[in-house]
Structures are given as structure tokens and as C-alpha cells.
MDTraj code that builds the backbone (N, CA, C; nanometers):
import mdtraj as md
import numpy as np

residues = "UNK UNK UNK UNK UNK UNK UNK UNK UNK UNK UNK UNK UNK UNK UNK UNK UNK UNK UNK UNK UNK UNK UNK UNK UNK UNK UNK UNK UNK UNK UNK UNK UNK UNK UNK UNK UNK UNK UNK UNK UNK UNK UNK UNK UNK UNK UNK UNK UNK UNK UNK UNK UNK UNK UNK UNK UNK UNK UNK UNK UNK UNK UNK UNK UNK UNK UNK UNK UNK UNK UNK UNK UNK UNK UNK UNK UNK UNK UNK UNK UNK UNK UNK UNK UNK UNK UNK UNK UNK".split()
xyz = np.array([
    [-1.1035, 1.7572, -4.5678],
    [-1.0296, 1.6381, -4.6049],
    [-1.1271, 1.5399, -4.6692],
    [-1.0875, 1.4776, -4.7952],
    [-1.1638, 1.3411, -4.8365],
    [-1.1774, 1.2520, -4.7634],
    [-1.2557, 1.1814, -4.8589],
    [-1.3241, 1.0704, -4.7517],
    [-1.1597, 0.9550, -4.8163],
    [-1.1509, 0.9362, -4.9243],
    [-1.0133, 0.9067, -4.9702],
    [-0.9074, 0.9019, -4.8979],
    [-0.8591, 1.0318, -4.8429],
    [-0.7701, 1.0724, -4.7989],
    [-0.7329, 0.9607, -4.6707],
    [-0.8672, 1.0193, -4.5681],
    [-0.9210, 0.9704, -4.4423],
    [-0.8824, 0.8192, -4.4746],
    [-0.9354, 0.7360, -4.5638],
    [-0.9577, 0.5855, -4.5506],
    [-0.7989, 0.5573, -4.5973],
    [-0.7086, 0.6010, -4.6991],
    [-0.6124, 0.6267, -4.7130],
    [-0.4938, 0.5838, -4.5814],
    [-0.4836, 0.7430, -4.4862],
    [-0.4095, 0.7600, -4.3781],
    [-0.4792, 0.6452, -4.2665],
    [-0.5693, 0.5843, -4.2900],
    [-0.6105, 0.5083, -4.1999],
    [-0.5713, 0.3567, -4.2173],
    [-0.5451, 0.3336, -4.3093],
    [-0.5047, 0.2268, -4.3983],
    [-0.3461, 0.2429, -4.3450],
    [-0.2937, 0.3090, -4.3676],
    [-0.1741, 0.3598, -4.3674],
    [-0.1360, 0.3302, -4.2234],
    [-0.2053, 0.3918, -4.1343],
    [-0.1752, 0.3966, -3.9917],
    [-0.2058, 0.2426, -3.9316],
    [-0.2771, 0.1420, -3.9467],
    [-0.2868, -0.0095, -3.9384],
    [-0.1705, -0.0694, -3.9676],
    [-0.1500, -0.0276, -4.1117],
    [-0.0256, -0.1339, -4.1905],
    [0.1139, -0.0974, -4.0544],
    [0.1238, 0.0435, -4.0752],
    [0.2412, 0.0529, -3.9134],
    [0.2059, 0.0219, -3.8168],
    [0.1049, -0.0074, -3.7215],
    [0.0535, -0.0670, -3.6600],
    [0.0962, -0.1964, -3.6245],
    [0.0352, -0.2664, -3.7066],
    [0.0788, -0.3982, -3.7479],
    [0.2254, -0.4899, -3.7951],
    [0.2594, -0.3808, -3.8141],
    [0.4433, -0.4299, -3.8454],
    [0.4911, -0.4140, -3.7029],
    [0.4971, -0.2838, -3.6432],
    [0.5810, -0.2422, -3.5249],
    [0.5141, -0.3818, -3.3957],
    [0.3640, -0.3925, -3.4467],
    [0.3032, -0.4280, -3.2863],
    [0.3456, -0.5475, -3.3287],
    [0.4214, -0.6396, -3.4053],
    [0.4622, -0.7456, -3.4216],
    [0.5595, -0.7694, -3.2637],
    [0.6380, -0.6548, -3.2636],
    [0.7659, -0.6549, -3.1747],
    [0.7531, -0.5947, -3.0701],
    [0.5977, -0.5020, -3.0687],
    [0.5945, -0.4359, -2.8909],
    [0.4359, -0.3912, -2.9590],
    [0.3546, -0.4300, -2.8654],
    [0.2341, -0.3666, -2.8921],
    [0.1852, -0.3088, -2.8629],
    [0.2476, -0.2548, -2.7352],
    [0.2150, -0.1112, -2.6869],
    [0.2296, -0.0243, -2.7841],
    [0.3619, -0.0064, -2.8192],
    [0.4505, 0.0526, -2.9482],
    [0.3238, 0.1146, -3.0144],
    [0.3300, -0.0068, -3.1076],
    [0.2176, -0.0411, -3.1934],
    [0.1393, 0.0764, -3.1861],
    [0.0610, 0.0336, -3.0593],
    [-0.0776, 0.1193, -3.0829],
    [-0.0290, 0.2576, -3.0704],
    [0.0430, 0.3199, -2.9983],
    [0.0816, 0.4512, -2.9775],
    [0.1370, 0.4833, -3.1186],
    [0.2562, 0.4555, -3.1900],
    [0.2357, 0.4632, -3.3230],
    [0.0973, 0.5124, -3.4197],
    [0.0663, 0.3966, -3.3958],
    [-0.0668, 0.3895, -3.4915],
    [-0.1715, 0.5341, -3.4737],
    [-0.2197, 0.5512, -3.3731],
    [-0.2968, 0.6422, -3.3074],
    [-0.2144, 0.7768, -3.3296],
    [-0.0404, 0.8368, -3.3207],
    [0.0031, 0.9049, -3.3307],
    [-0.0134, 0.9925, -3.5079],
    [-0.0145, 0.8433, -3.5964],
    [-0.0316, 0.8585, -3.7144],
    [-0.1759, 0.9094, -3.7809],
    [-0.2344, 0.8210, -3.6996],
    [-0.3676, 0.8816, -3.7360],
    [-0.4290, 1.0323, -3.7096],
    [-0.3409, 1.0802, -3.6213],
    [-0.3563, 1.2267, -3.5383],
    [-0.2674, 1.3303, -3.6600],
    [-0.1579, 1.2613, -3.6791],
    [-0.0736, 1.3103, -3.7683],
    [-0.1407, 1.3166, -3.9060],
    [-0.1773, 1.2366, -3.9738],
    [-0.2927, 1.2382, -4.0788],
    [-0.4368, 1.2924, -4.0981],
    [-0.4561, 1.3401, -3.9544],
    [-0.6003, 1.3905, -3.9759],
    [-0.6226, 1.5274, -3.9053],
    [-0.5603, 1.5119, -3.7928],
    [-0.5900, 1.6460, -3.7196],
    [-0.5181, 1.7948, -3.7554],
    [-0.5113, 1.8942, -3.7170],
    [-0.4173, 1.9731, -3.6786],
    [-0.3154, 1.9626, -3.5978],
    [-0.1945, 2.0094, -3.6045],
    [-0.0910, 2.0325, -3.5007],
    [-0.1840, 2.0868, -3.3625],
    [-0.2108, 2.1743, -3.3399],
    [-0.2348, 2.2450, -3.2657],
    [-0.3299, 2.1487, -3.1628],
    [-0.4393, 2.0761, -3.2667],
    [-0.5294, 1.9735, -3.1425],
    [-0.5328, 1.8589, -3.1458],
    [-0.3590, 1.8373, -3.1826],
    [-0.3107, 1.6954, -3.1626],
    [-0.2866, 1.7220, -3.0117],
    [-0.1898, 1.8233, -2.9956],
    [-0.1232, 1.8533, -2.8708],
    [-0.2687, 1.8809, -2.7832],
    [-0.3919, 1.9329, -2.8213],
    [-0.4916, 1.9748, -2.6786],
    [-0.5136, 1.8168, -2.7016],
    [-0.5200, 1.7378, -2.7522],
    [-0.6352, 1.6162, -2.7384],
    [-0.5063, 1.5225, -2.6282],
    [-0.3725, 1.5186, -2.6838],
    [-0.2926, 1.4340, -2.5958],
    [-0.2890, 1.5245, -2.4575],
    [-0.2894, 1.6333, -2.4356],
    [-0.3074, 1.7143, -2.3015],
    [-0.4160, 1.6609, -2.2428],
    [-0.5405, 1.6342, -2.3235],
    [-0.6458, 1.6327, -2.2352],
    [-0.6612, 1.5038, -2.1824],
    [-0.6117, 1.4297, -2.2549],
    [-0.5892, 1.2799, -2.2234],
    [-0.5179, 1.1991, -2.0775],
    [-0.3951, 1.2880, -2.0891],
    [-0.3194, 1.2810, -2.0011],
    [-0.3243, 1.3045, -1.8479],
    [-0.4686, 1.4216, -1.8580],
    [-0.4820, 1.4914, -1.7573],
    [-0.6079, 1.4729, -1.7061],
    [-0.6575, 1.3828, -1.7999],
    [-0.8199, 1.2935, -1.7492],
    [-0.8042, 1.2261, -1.6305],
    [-0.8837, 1.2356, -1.5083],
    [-0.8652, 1.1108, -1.4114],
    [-0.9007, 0.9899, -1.4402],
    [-0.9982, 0.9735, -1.5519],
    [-1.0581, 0.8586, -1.5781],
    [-0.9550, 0.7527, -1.6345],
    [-0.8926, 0.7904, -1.7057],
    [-0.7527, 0.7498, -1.7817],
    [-0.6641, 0.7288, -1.6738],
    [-0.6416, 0.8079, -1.6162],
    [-0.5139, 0.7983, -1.5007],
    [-0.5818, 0.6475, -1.4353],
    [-0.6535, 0.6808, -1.3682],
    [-0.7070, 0.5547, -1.3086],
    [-0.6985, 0.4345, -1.3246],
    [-0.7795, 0.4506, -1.5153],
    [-0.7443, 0.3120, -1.5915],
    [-0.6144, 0.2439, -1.5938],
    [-0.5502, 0.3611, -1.6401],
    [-0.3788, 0.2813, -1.6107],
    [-0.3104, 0.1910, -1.4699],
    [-0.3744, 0.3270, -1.3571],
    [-0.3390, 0.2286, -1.2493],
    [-0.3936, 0.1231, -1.2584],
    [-0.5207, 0.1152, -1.2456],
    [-0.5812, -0.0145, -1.2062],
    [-0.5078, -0.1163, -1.3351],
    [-0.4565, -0.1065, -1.4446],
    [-0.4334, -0.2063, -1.5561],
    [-0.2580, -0.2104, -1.4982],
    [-0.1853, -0.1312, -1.4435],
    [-0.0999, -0.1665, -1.4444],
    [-0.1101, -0.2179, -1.3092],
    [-0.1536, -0.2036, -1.1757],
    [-0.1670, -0.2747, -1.0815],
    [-0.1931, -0.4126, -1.0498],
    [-0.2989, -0.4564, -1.1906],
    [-0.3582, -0.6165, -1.2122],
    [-0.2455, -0.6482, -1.2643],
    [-0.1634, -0.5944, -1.3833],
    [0.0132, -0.6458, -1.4136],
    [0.0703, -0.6963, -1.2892],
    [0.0889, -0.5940, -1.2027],
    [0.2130, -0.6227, -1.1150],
    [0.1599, -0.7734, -1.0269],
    [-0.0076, -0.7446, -0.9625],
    [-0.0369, -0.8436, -0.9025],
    [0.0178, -1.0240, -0.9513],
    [-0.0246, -0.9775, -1.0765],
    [-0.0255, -1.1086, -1.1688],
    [0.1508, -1.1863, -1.2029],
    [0.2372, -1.0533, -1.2046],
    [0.3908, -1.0699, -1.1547],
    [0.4181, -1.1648, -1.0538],
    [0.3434, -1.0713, -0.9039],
    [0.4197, -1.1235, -0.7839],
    [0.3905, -1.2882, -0.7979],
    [0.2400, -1.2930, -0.7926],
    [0.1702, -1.4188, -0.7924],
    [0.2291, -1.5596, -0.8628],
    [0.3055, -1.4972, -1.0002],
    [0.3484, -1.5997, -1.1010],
    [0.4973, -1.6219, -1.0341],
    [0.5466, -1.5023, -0.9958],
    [0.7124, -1.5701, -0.9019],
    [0.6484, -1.6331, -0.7930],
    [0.5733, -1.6277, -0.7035],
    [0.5962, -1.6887, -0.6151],
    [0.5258, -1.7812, -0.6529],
    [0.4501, -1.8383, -0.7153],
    [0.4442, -1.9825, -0.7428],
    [0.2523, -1.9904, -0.6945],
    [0.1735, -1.8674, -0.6437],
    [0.0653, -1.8979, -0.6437],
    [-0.0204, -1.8886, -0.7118],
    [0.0290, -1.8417, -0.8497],
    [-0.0564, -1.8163, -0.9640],
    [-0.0839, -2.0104, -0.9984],
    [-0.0347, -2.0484, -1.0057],
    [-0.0401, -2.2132, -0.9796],
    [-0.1717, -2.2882, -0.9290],
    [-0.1244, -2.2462, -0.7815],
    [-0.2059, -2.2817, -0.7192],
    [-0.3362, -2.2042, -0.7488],
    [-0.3489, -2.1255, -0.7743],
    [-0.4841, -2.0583, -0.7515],
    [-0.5809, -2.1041, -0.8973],
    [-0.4998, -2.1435, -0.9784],
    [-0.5647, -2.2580, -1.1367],
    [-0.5837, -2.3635, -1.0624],
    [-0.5160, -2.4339, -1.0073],
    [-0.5737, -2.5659, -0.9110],
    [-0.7310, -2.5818, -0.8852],
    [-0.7239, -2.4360, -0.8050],
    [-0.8397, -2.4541, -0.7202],
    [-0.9517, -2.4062, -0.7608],
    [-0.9828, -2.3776, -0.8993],
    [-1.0323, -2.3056, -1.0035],
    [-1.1573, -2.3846, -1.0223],
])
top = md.Topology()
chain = top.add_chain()
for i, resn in enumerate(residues, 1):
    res = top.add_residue(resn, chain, resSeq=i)
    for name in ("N", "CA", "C"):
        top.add_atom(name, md.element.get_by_symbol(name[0]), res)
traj = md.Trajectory(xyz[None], top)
């Protein structure tokens, strides 16, 4: 593949990026990253690279712990001690 090509589909994969992550940016990036896989890789080690991803503990982890600091940051803001705890900051 060119170097063209490459800077091209990469270009390409931002601009969608950037439109979608307007409205969800999770979206966004999964998009974006999907495209870029779609533009550069093979079929075949699109699917091993999202397998291997999936099935990383290191990743798994990350998520918990990022979605766990979410939820914390939830409870905290309903019940009214996310407040307090800037107070005392």
C-alpha cells in the first residue's frame, strides 16, 4: 500500500470521526478505528486484532476500572456529595 493511500484512508477515517463524535464519541472513535482497519488491514487480521483485543486482560481491566470511576462519579453527583467533596477541596 502507498504511503498516499495510507495518509489518504487516514484522512478519511478523522473526517468520520469527527462528524459522528460530534453526537457520541464513543461512536466516533470506534468508527474511526473500524475505518482505519477497513482501509489498511486485511479482513482476516482485522478480525485476529479485534479478537485479541477483546480477550486481553489488560483492556478488560481498563474498562472496568474506567467504567467503575463512571458509575462512582454517578452515585456521588445524585446524591449530592460530589458537591461537597469540591467544598472541601
Amino acid at each position: 500500500m502507498s504511503t498516499y493511500i495510507a495518509w489518504l484512508s487516514f484522512l478519511i477515517a478523522i473526517a468520520i470521526m469527527l462528524m459522528v463524535g460530534r453526537k457520541n464519541l464513543w461512536l466516533g472513535f470506534i468508527i474511526g478505528a473500524l475505518l482505519l482497519g477497513i482501509f489498511n488491514l486485511p479482513a482476516g487480521q482485522i478480525i485476529k486484532n479485534v479478537a485479541a483485543t477483546l480477550s486481553d486482560p489488560s483492556i478488560l481491566l481498563l474498562a472496568t476500572a474506567v467504567g467503575t470511576i463512571a458509575m462512582i462519579g454517578g452515585v456521588l453527583e445524585a446524591s449530592g456529595l460530589m458537591t461537597q467533596l469540591f467544598k472541601h477541596l
